[in-house]
C-alpha positions in Angstrom: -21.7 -11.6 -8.5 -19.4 -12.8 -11.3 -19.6 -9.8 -13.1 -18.0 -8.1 -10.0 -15.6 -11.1 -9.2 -14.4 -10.3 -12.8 -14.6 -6.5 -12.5 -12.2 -6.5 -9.7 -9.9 -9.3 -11.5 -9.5 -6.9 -14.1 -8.8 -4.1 -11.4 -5.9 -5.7 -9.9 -4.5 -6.8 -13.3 -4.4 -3.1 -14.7 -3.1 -2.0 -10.7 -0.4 -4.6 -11.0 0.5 -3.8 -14.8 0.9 -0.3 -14.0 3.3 -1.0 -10.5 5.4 -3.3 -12.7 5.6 -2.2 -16.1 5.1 1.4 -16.2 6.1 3.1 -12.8 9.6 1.3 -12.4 10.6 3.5 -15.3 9.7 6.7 -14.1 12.4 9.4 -13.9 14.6 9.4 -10.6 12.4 9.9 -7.4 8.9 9.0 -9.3 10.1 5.5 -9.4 9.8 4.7 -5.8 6.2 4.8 -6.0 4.2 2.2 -4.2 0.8 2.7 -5.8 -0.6 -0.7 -5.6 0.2 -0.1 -1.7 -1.5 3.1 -1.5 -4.7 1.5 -2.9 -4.9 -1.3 -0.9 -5.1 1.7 2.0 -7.6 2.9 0.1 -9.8 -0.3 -0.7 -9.1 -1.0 3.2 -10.3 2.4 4.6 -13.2 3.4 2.0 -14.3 -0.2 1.3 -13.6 -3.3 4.0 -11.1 -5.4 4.7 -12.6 -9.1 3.3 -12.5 -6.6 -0.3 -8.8 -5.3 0.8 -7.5 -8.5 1.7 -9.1 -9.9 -1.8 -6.9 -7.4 -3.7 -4.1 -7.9 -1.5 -3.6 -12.3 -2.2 -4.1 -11.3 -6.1 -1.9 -8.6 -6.1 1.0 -11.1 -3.8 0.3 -14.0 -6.3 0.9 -11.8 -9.6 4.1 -10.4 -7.2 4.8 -14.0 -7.0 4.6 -15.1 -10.5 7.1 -12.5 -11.6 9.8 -12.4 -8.9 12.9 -13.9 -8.9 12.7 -14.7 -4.7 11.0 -17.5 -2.7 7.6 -18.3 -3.8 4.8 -16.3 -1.2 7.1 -13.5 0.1 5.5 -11.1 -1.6 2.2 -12.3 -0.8 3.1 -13.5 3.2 4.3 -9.8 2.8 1.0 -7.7 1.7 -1.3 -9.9 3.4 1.0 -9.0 6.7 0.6 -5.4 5.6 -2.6 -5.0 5.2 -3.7 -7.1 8.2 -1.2 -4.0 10.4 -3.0 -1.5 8.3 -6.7 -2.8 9.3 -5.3 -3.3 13.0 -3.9 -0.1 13.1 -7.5 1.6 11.6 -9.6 -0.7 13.8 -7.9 0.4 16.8 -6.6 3.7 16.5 -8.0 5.8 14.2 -11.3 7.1 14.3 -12.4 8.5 11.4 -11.6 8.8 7.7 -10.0 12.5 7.1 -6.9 13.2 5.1 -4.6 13.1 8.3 -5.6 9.5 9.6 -5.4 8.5 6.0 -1.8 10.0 5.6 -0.6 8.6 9.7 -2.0 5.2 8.2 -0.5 5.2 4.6 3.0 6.5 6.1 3.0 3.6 9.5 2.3 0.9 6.9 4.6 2.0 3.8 7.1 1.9 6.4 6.4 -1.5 8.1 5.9 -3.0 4.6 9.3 -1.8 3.5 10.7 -2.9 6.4 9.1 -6.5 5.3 10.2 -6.0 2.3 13.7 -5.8 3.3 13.7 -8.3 5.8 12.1 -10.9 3.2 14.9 -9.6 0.6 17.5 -10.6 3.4 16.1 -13.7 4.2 15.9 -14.8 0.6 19.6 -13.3 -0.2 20.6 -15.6 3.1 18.9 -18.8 1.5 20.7 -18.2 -1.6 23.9 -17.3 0.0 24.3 -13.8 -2.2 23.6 -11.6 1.2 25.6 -8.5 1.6 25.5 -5.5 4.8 26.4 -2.7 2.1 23.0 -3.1 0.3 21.0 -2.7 3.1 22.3 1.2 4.2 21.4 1.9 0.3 17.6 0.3 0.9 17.0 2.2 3.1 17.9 5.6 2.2 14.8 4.8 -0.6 12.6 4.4 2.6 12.7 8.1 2.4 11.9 8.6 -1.2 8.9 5.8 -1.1 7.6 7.1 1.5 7.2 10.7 0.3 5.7 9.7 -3.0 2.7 7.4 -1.4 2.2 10.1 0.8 2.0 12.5 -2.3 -0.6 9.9 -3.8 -2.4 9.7 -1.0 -3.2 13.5 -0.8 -4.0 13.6 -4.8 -6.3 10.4 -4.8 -7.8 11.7 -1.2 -8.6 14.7 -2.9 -9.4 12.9 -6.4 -12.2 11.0 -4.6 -13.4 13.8 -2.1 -14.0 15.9 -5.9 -15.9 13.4 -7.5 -17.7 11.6 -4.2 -17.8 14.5 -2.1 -18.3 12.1 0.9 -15.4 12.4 2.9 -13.9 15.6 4.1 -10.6 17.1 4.8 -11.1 17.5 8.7 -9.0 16.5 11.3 -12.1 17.6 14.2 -15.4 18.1 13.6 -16.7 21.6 14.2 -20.4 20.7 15.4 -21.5 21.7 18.2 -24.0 19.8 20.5 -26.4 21.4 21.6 -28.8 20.0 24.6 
C-alpha cells in the first residue's frame, strides 16, 4: 500500500512538473494545454473517483504552493472540477467510448476555465488590481484550451486503447440480441 501511495506521489509530481515547467513554454497554441486536467478525466473515467479526487487535492496543493493568488483556489477549483466531471459521468454518460470521453473532457475544460476565471477575478478584486479588458482576452484562450485537451484526449484515448485494447472507439454497440 505504501509502495502505491508513493508510486502515485511520484505520478502527480512528474504530471505537475510537466503542466508547469515544460508546457507553458510551448510555441503559440501548444501552450494552452491543460494536461494535468485531461488526466484527471482520465484517472476519473478509467479508474474511480476516491483515486481521481486523490490526484486532484495533490495536484491543487502543488498549484497552491506556487501561485501567486489566495491560498486553496486552485485546489477549491480542481476538487470543484472534478466533483462536475464524476457528476456529469455518473449521471449522463453511459459508457466509456471516445465521444463520451471527448463531451466530458470538453463540458469540464470549459466549466474549469470558467472557475478559473472567476477565482482570478475574485482574487484581482481582493487585491484591488481587477480590470474588464482582461477578461475578453481570457476568454478568447477558452477556444485554444479547449481544442488542445480535446486533441489530447483523442491521442491518449487512442494511446491506451493500443496498448490495453480494452476500451473501444464506439459510440453504439452493434450486438444484436437475439431471444
Amino acid at each position: 500500500m505504501y509502495w502505491k501511495i508513493l508510486f502515485n506521489g511520484l505520478l502527480i509530481l512528474l504530471l505537475f512538473a510537466i503542466q508547469v515547467a515544460f508546457i507553458p513554454v510551448l510555441p503559440a497554441w501548444l501552450s494552452s494545454l491543460d494536461l494535468a486536467l485531461v488526466i484527471l478525466i482520465f484517472i476519473l473515467v478509467f479508474g474511480n473517483f476516491t483515486l481521481a479526487m486523490f490526484w486532484a487535492l495533490a495536484l491543487g496543493f502543488l498549484y497552491d504552493i506556487f501561485s501567486f493568488s489566495i491560498f486553496g483556489l486552485h485546489l477549491f477549483i480542481i476538487v470543484l472540477s472534478i466533483t462536475a466531471a464524476n457528476f456529469l459521468l455518473k449521471n449522463f454518460f453511459t459508457n466509456r467510448s471516445l465521444y463520451s470521453l471527448g463531451v466530458l473532457v470538453g463540458l469540464t475544460t470549459f466549466f474549469h476555465y470558467i472557475l478559473i476565471l472567476a477565482g482570478g477575478y475574485l482574487d484581482g478584486l481582493i487585491k484591488g488590481q481587477t480590470s474588464a479588458s482582461l477578461l475578453e482576452y481570457y476568454f478568447s484562450g477558452m477556444f485554444k484550451q479547449l481544442v488542445l485537451n480535446l486533441t489530447a484526449t483523442v491521442i491518449l484515448f487512442y494511446f491506451l486503447n493500443y496498448f490495453g485494447g480494452r476500451f473501444k472507439p464506439v459510440f453504439l454497440s452493434k450486438r444484436l440480441n437475439r431471444f
